[in-house]
C-alpha positions in Angstrom: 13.1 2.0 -19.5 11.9 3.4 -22.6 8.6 1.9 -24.2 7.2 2.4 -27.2 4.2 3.6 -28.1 3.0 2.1 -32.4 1.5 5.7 -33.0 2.7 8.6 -35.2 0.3 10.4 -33.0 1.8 13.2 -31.0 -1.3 14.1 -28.4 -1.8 10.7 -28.0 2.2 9.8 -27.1 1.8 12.6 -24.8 -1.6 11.7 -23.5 -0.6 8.2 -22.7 2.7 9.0 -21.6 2.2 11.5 -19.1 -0.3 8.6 -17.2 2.1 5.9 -17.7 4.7 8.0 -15.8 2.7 9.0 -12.9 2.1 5.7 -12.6 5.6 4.6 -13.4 8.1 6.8 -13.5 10.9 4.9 -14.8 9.0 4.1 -17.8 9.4 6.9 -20.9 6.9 6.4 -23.7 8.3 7.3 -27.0 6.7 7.6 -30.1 7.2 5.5 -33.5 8.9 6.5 -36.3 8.5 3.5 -38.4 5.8 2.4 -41.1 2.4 2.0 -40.0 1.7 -2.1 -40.3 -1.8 -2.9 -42.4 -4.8 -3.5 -39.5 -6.0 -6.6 -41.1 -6.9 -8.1 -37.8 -10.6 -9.3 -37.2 -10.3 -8.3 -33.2 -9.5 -5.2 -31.0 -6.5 -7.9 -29.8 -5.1 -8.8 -33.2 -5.3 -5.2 -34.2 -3.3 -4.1 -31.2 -0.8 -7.2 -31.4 -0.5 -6.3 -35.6 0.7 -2.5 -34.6 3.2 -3.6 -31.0 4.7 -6.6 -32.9 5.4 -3.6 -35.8 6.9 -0.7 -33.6 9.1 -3.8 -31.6 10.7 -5.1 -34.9 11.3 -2.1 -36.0 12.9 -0.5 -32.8 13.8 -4.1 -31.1 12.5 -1.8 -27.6 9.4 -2.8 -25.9 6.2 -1.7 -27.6 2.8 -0.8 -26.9 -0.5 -0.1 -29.7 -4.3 0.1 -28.6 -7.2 -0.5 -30.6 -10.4 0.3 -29.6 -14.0 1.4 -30.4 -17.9 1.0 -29.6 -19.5 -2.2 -29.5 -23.3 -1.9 -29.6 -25.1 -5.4 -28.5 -28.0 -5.1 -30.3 -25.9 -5.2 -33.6 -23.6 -7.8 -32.7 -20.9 -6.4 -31.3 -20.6 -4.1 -34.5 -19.1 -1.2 -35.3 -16.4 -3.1 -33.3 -12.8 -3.1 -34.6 -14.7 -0.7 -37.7 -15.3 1.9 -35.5 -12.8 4.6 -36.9 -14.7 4.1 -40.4 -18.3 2.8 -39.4 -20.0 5.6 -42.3 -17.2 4.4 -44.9 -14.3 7.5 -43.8 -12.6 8.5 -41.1 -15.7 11.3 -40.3 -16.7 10.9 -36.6 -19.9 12.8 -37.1 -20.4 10.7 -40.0 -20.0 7.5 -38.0 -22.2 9.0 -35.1 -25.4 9.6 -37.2 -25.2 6.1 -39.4 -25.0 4.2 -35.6 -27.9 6.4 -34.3 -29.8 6.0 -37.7 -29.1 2.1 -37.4 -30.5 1.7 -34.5 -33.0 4.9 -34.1 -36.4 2.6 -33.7 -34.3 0.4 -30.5 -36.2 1.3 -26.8 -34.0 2.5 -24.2 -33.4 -0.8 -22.5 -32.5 -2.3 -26.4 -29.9 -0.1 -26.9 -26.5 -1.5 -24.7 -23.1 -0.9 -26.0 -20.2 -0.6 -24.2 -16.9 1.4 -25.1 -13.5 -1.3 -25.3 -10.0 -0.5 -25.6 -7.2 -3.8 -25.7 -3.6 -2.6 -25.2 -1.0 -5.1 -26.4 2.7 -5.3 -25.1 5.5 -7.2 -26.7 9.4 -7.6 -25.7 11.5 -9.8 -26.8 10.1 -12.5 -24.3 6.1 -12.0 -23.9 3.1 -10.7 -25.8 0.7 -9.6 -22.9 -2.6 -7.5 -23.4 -5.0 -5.9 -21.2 -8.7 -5.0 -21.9 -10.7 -2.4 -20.5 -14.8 -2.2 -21.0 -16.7 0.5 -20.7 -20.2 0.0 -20.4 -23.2 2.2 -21.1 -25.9 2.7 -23.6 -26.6 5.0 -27.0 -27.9 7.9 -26.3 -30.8 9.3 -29.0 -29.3 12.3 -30.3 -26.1 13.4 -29.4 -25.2 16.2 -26.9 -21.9 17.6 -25.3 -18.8 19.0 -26.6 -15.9 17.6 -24.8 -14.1 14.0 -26.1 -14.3 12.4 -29.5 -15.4 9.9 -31.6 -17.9 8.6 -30.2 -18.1 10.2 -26.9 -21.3 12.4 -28.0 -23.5 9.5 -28.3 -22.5 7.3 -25.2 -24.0 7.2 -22.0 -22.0 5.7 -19.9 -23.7 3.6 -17.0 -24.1 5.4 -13.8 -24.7 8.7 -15.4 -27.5 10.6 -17.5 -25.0 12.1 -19.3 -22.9 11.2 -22.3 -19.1 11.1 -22.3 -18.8 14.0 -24.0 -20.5 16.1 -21.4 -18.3 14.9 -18.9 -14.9 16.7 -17.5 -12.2 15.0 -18.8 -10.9 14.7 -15.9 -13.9 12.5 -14.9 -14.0 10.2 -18.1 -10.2 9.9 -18.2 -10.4 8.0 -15.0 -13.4 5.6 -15.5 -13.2 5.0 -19.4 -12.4 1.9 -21.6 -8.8 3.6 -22.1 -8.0 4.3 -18.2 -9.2 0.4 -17.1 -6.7 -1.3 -19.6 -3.8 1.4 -18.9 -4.7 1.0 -15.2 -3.8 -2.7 -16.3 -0.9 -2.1 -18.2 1.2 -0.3 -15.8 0.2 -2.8 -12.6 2.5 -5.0 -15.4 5.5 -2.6 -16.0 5.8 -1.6 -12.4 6.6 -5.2 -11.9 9.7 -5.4 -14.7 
């Protein structure tokens, strides 16, 4: 069964598909050749939904898109579904130093956020999604080198450590991403 995934990102087809294969192996992710849809969505759900409904007209195969981000309690949820361009531009360390400066005076126990990824799927018959939450807390400053975004600023709970001081190994199997793919492919091995 070939699935598609709504990205024109390579690392991330591979990424993805490499886990949804172990998982299960009949399933082949491919990636999508056709025109990125406009996010106009005001959720991590209708974001997702925007790009899968997108790739599946387009390729009239069964389609996959994530959206995802950091949603910090203490400012409502927020960056949210603006993650990707919290400081105005696609800059991560931009992004990272506006959230820590936004919330810079918060105590320890004020500063909650959690990491959430939503995964939609849609065939010609259903439109199913699956959300995985990270939670944790923002860190002061940032430290590590390993993951993105907003990996150098997230503490995840359970650890002393942010993300991105974490193997990858480690954070690949408890983050935001690996709870809703976990998800998705409980789903496809039952197609």
């Amino acid at each position: 069964m070939q699935l598609v995934l709504a990205s024109h990102n390579q690392h991330k087809i591979q990424e993805l598909g490499a886990i949804i294969s172990a998982a299960v192996p009949y399933v082949e992710l491919i990636g999508y050749d056709g025109p990125e849809p406009i996010e106009d969505g005001t959720s991590f759900l209708e974001n997702a939904l925007i790009k899968a409904r997108a790739a599946f007209a387009h390729t009239g195969l069964p389609s996959i898109a994530d959206d995802s981000g950091i949603a910090v309690e203490v400012l409502g949820g927020s960056p949210g579904i603006f993650s990707a361009r919290w400081a105005g531009g696609r800059d991560a360390a931009a992004n990272r130093q506006l959230l820590l400066a936004q919330i810079a005076d918060m105590a320890e126990e004020n500063r909650g956020a959690s990491f959430v990824c939503t995964i939609a799927y849609v065939d010609s018959e259903n439109e199913i999604s699956f959300t995985g939450i990270w939670p944790g807390r923002v860190a002061t400053e940032e430290d590590g080198l390993k993951g993105f975004g907003y990996d150098p600023i997230f503490i995840p709970e359970g650890f002393e450590v942010t993300a991105a001081e974490l193997d990858p190994e480690v954070k690949n199997s408890i983050s935001h991403r690996s709870l809703a793919l976990e998800q998705l492919c409980s789903y496809l091995s039952t197609l």
